[in-house]
LOSEBA-334483 format. One line per field, with one value per residue: residue number from 1; residue in one letter; x, y, z of N, C-alpha, C in turn. Coordinates in nm, 3 decimals. Example, Ala and Ser with C-alpha at 12.3 -4.5 7.8 and 13.67 -1.06 7.14 Angstrom:
BEGIN
resi	1_2
resn	a_s
nu	1.319_1.285
nv	-0.569_-0.225
nw	0.780_0.708
cau	1.230_1.367
cav	-0.450_-0.106
caw	0.780_0.714
cu	1.320_1.290
cv	-0.330_0.003
cw	0.780_0.787
END
This chain:
BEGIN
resi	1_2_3_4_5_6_7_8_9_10_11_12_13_14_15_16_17_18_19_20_21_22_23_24_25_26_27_28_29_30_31_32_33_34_35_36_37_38_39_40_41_42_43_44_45_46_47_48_49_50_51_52_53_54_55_56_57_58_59_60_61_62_63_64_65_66_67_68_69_70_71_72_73_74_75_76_77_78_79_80_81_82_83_84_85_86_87_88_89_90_91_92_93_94_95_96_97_98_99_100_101_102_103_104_105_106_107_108_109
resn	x_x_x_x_x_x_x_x_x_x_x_x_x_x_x_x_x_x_x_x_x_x_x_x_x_x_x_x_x_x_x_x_x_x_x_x_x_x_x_x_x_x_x_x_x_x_x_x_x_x_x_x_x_x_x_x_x_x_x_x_x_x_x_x_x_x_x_x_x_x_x_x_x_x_x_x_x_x_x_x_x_x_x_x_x_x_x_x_x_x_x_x_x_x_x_x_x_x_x_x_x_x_x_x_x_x_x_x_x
nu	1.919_1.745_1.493_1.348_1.277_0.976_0.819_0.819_0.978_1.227_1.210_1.191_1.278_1.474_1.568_1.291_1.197_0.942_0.738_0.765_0.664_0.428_0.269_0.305_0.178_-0.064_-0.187_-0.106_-0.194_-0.415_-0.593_-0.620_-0.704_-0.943_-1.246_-1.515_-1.454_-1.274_-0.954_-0.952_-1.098_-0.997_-0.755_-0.815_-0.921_-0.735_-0.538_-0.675_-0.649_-0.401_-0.288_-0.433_-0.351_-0.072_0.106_0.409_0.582_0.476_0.344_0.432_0.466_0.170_0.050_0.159_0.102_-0.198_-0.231_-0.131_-0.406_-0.583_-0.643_-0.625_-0.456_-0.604_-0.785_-0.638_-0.545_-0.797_-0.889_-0.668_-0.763_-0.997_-0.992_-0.817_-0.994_-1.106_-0.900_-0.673_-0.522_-0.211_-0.169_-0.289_-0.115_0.168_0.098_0.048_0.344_0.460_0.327_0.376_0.620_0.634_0.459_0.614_0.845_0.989_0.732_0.742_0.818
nv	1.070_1.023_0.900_1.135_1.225_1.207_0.895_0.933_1.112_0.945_0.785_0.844_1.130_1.199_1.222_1.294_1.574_1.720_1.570_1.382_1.624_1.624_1.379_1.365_1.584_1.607_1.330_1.183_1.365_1.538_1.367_1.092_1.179_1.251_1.284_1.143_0.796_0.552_0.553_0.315_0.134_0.342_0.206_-0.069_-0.069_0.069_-0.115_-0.371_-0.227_-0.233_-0.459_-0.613_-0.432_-0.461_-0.353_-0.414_-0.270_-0.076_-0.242_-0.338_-0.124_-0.033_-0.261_-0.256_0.033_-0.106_-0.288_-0.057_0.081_-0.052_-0.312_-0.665_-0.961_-1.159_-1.082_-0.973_-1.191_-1.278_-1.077_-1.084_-1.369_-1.325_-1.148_-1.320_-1.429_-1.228_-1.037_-1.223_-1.544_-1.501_-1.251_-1.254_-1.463_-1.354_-1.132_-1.269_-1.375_-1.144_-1.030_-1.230_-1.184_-0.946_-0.945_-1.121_-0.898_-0.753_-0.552_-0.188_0.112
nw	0.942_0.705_0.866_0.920_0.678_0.432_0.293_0.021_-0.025_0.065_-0.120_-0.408_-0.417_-0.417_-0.710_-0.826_-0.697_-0.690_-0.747_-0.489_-0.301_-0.436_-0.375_-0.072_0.018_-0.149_-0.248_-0.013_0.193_0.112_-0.025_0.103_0.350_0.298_0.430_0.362_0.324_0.501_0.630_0.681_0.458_0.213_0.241_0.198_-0.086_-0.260_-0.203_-0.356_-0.614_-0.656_-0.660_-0.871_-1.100_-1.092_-1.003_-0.807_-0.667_-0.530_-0.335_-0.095_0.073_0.090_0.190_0.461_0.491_0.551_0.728_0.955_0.944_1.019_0.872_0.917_0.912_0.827_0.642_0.471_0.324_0.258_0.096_-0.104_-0.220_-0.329_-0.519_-0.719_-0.867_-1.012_-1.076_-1.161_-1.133_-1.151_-1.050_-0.800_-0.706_-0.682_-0.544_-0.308_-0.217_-0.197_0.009_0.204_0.266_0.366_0.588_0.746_0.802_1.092_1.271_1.240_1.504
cau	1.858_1.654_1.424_1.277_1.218_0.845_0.867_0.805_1.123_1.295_1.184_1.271_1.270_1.582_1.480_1.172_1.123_0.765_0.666_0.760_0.613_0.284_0.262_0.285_0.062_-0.188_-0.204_-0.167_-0.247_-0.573_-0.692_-0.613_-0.758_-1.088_-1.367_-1.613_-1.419_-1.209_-0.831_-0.924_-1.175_-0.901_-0.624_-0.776_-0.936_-0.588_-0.480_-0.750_-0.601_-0.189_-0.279_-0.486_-0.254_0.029_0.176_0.413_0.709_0.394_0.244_0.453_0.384_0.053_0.031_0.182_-0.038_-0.336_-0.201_-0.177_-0.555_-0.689_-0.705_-0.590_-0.378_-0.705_-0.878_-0.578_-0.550_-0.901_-0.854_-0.624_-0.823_-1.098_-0.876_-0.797_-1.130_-1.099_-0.778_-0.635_-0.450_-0.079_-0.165_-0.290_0.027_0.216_0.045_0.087_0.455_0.480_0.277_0.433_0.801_0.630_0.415_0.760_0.885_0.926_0.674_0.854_0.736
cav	1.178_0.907_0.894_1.261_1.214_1.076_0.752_0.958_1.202_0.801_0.660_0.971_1.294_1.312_1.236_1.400_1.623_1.810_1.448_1.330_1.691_1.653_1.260_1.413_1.704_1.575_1.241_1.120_1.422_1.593_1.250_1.010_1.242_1.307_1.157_1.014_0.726_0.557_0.497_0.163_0.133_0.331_0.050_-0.220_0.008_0.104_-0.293_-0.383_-0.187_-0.257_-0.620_-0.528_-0.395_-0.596_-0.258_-0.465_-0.201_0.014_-0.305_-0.320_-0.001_-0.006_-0.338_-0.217_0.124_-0.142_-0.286_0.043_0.130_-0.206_-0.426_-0.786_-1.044_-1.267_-1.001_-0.969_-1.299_-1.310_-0.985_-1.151_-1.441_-1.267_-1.079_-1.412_-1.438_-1.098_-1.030_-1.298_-1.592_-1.448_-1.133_-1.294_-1.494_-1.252_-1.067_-1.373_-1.356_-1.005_-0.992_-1.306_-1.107_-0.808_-0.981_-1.193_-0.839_-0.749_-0.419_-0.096_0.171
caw	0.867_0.628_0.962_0.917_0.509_0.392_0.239_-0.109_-0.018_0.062_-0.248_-0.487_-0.384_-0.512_-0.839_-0.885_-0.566_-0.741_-0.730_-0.352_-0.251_-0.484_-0.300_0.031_0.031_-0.238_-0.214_0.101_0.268_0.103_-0.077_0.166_0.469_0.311_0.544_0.303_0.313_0.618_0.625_0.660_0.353_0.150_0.255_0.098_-0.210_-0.276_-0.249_-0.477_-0.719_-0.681_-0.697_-1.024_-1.194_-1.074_-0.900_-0.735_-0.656_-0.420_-0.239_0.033_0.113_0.085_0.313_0.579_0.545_0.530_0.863_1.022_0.921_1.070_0.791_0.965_0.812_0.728_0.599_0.359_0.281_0.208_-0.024_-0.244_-0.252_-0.406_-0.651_-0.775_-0.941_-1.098_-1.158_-1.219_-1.024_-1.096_-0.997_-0.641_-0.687_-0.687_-0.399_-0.161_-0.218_-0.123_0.169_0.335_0.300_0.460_0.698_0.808_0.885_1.212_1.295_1.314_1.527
cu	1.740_1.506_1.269_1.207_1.104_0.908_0.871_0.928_1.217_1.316_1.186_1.208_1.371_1.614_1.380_1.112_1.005_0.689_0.598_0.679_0.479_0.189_0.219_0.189_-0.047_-0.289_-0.225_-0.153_-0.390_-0.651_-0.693_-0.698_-0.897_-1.167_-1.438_-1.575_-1.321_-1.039_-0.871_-0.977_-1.072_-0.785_-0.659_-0.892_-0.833_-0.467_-0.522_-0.695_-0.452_-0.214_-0.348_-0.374_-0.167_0.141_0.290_0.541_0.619_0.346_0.302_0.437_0.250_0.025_0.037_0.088_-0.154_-0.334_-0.228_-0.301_-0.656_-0.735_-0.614_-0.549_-0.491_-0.748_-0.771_-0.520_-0.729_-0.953_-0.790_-0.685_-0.928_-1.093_-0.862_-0.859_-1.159_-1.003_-0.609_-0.513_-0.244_-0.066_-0.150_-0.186_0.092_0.242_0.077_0.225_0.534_0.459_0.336_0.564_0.762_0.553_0.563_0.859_0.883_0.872_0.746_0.763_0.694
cv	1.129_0.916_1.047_1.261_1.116_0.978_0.809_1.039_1.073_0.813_0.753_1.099_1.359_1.310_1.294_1.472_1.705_1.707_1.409_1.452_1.680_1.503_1.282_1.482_1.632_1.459_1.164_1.239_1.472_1.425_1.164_1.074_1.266_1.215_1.070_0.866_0.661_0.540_0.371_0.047_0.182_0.218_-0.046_-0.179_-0.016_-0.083_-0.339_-0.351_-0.181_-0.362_-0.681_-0.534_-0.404_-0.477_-0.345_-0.406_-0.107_-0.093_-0.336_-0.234_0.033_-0.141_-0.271_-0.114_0.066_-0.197_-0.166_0.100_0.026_-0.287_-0.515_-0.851_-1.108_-1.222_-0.974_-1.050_-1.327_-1.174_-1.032_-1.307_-1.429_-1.222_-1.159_-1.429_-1.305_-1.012_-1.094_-1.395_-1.566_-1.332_-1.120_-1.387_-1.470_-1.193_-1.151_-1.370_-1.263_-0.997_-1.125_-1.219_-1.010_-0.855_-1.042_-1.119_-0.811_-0.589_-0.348_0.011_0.301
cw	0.786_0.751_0.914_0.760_0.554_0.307_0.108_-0.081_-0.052_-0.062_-0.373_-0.527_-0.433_-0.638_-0.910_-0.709_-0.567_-0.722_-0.624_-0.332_-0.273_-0.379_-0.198_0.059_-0.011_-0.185_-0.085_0.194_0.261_0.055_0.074_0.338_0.466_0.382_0.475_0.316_0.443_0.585_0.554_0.476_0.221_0.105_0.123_-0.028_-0.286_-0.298_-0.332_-0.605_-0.707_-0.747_-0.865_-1.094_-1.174_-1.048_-0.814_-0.621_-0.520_-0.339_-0.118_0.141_0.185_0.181_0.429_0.632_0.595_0.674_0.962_1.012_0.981_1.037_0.829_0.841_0.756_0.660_0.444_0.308_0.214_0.081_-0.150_-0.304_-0.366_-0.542_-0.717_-0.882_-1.041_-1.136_-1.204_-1.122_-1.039_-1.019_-0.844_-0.600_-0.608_-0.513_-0.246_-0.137_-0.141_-0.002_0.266_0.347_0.415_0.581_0.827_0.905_0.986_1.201_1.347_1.346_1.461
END
């Protein structure tokens, strides 16, 4: 049943379901869809700023999205690299931590 729920229904819908619905629709349906900008360009926007602000409960998430949009492992190794320099080397810590667990995963379809 878990299968058919968005990852914001998952992750609490049944806690705040005005939330998961506003997530869904809003967020990653009208924001995340607008053209000016690409998926992929979003991705690692959107990484930029987890790894920032040390988000670290959304960055798996948001990897994997950055995967599915076409941002490559070097490319996100060389993201948090950068980050390093501007927000600071726990933050990119941090970030390396994360993304080897989720890289490690195996891809689900």
């Amino acid at each position: 049943m878990t299968a058919t729920l968005s990852p914001a229904q998952q992750a609490f819908g049944d806690i705040a379901p005005a939330l998961a619905d506003l997530s869904d629709r809003v967020l990653f349906g009208e924001v995340w869809e607008r053209p000016e900008l690409s998926g992929r360009d979003r991705s690692l926007i959107t990484l930029a700023a987890l790894i920032a602000l040390y988000r670290i409960h959304e960055l798996p998430g948001h990897i994997r999205r950055a995967l599915d949009n076409g941002v490559t492992r070097e490319e996100l190794g060389e993201a948090v690299t950068h980050l390093a320099f501007y927000a600071g080397w726990p933050a990119a810590n941090t970030a390396c931590a994360i993304m080897r667990d989720v890289l490690s995963q195996p891809v689900q379809p």
